[in-house]
C-alpha angles and dihedrals in degrees: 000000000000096000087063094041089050095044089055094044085053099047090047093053089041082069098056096034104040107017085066095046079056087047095051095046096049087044106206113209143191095266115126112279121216095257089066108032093041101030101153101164102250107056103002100065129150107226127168115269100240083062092047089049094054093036090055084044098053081040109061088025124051112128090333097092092050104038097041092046086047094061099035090057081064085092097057126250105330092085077077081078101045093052095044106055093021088062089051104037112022101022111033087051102055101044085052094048090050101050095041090047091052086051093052088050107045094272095302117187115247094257092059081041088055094041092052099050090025115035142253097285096055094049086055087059093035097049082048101047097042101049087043080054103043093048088054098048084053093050100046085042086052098049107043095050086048088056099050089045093058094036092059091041099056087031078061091049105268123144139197126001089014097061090047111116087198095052087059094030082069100040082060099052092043079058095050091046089048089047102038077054116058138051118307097235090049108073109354100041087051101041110027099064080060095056099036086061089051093056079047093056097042093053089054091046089059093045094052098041082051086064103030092053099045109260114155115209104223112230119263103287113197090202123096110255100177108131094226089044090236105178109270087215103085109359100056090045094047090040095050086054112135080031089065120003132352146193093202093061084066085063098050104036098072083065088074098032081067089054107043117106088211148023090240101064086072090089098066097025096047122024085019094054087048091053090047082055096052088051092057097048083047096061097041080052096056094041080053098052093039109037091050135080130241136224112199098333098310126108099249099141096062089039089057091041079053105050092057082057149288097251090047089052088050096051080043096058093039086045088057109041114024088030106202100357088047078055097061087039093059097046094049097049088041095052117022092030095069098036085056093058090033084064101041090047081063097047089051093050083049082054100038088056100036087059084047102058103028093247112162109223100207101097123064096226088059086056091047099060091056097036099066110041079052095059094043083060097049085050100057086044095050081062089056123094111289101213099050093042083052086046096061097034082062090062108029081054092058090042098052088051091054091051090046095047087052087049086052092047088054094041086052097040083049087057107037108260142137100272102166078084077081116021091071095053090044089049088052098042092047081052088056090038106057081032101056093047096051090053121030121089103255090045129053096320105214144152116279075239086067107026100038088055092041095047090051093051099042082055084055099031082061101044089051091058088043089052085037091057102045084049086053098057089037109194092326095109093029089065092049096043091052089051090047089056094050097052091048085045091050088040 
């Protein structure tokens, strides 16, 4: 077990060594923050900055980190990797770079972020992308949650209404609307810290019952051990997603962005939460790997534990190494984990569009008008096919996080910052994401001799327009980055 003992040593670490390198080159400062200077009483709100930390957690987290580790460990250890030092150098940093550049523009969504470091053409896309996103994040995270409801209920002996996954696909949806709704203090603030210590326990749980029944972790393997033999370069990366690096966390950090005191709480609410999270994939990779049998060297127990459902493989896990209390764990994330991001995916949209079309959220009737179209919508997708709207969420979710992570390199080149911290990242993420859409199933659908050679060059082909842009204004915005910095540093 000393791969996975290594690869937590080292993520922990990552958050002291180079979370602090991120922190020093986006410089946080004592300006007033949005939260203070806005504070309306529905989005701007100051909350303490342990609640902002498992809110961001819960967040970003939900059911990502364990279903996506889940399926990345299908291909055996080396997801160890991935998670490891695609939690410290890909995914810490662009959650940080997204909150902390909300805060500096009066916590702006990411599509006005994009459209300011990026242009115009690139906010339309952005507004568009991230709002199709967010509603389908809302929707998956609905009606997943509905169907295991009404499963374990009927499995206990209930009939009727009660068994009736659109009966609790609704309820759902009444409670996103209610919570997408009101202030953000009111339910989220109050309920959600609860639950983000709860995906904490159960990951430790999980750790601990790994050790004290006998499970044995297997060493880092470099081979591909999927059972199809699925290519580990994109699918693992792009499977692994909320467990390494994710889109979805640019749409949910500007909600606390909206929420920090200061600028200096971005280090443990941020880049901290995202580490949190990266401990927590690791360890459901590692339950997957270990509790698991193999047949001839491939991971088909955990692949066939898979295919009968992620929930199911979740229930299984608790079941087996926390026993009853593992039970109520696993119920509880299953269920209320998904339910918690679905919400706040909602809340974001309400926020993406409001940004978009100028729309002030202090009165109820403003909200309402957002509110409701978006939950209609949520509503038609949820009656689409779960497993292909899941499918493009996987990817759009990559794709949106290597757009983000290019916004940041040009925010931080503008200022005069180190910006080579994201645009590697961005080089290699723009490399998983064309590739990715060239060769998986619901995309293009093409050959590795086709897909591997046209996702390398689009990653060039982008860093050579990002070295191409900051060549074209010269030092112009370096030298007014830099003067910025000096009078907000003298304020």
């Amino acid at each position: 077990m000393i791969s996975f003992i290594v690869c937590l040593a080292v993520l922990i670490a990552g958050y002291f060594v180079y979370g602090a390198i991120v922190d020093r080159v986006f410089g946080p400062d004592d300006r007033q923050t949005p939260a203070v200077r806005i504070n309306d009483g529905v989005d701007f709100v100051v909350m303490p900055r342990w609640k902002l930390f498992l809110i961001q957690l819960l967040n970003i987290a939900g059911l990502g980190p364990i279903y996506g580790a889940l399926a990345g460990a299908q291909w055996g250890t080396s997801v160890f990797l991935w998670i490891t030092l695609g939690t410290i150098f890909a995914g810490g940093v662009h959650d940080f770079a997204v909150g902390f550049m909300s805060m500096r523009h009066d916590g702006a969504s990411v599509s006005e972020l994009t459209g300011r470091y990026l242009g115009n053409i690139m906010k339309t896309i952005m507004r568009i992308f991230s709002v199709v996103l967010l509603v389908m994040v809302g929707t998956v995270f609905a009606v997943g949650p509905a169907g295991l409801i009404s499963l374990l209920l009927g499995n206990q002996g209930a009939s009727g209404l009660l068994t009736n996954t659109t009966f609790w696909l609704v309820l759902i949806l009444i409670y996103y609307f209610i919570a997408t709704f009101v202030p953000i203090d009111k339910i989220i603030g109050k309920l959600y810290p609860v639950f983000g210590i709860c995906l904490i326990v159960m990951a430790i749980g999980v750790g601990i019952g790994i050790f004290t029944h006998g499970y044995t972790i297997p060493e880092i393997q470099l081979s591909n051990l999927h059972p199809s033999k699925t290519p580990i370069w994109p699918m693992m990366f792009v499977s692994v997603a909320c467990g390494a690096i994710s889109g979805f966390h640019a749409t949910q950090s500007p909600l606390m962005a909206r929420c920090c005191k200061s600028e200096k709480e971005s280090h443990m609410v941020f880049y901290g939460a995202m580490v949190c999270e990266g401990i927590i994939a690791l360890v459901w990779a590692a339950a997957g790997s270990a509790v698991y049998a193999k047949t001839g060297g491939l991971t088909t127990g955990l692949t066939d534990m898979l295919a009968s459902g992620q929930a199911t493989c979740v229930y299984d896990i608790c079941t087996k190494t926390m026993g009853g209390f593992g039970i109520v764990l696993a119920m509880l994330g299953v269920i209320a984990c998904p339910i918690t991001s679905g919400d706040t995916a909602f809340r974001s949209a309400r926020l993406v569009l409001a940004d978009w079309f100028n729309i002030e959220q202090k009165q109820y009737v403003k909200r309402l008008y957002l509110c409701v179209p978006l939950l209609l919508a949520g509503a038609f997708i949820s009656q689409l096919n779960y497993g292909i709207v899941w499918r493009y969420f996987s990817w759009s979710n990559q794709t949106l996080a290597m757009i983000a992570l290019w916004t940041a390199s040009m925010y931080l080149y503008k200022n005069g910052r180190a910006y080579q911290i994201t645009v590697v990242p961005a080089t290699f993420m723009s490399a998983v994401s064309v590739t990715y859409f060239f060769i998986a199933p619901e995309c293009l659908h093409l050959s590795a001799a086709i897909a591997y050679p046209v996702g390398i060059i689009a990653a060039i082909v982008f860093l050579g327009i990002f070295i191409y842009s900051t060549r074209k204004t010269g030092h112009k915005d370096i030298n007014d980055g830099q003067r910025d910095l000096k009078k907000a540093s003298n304020s």
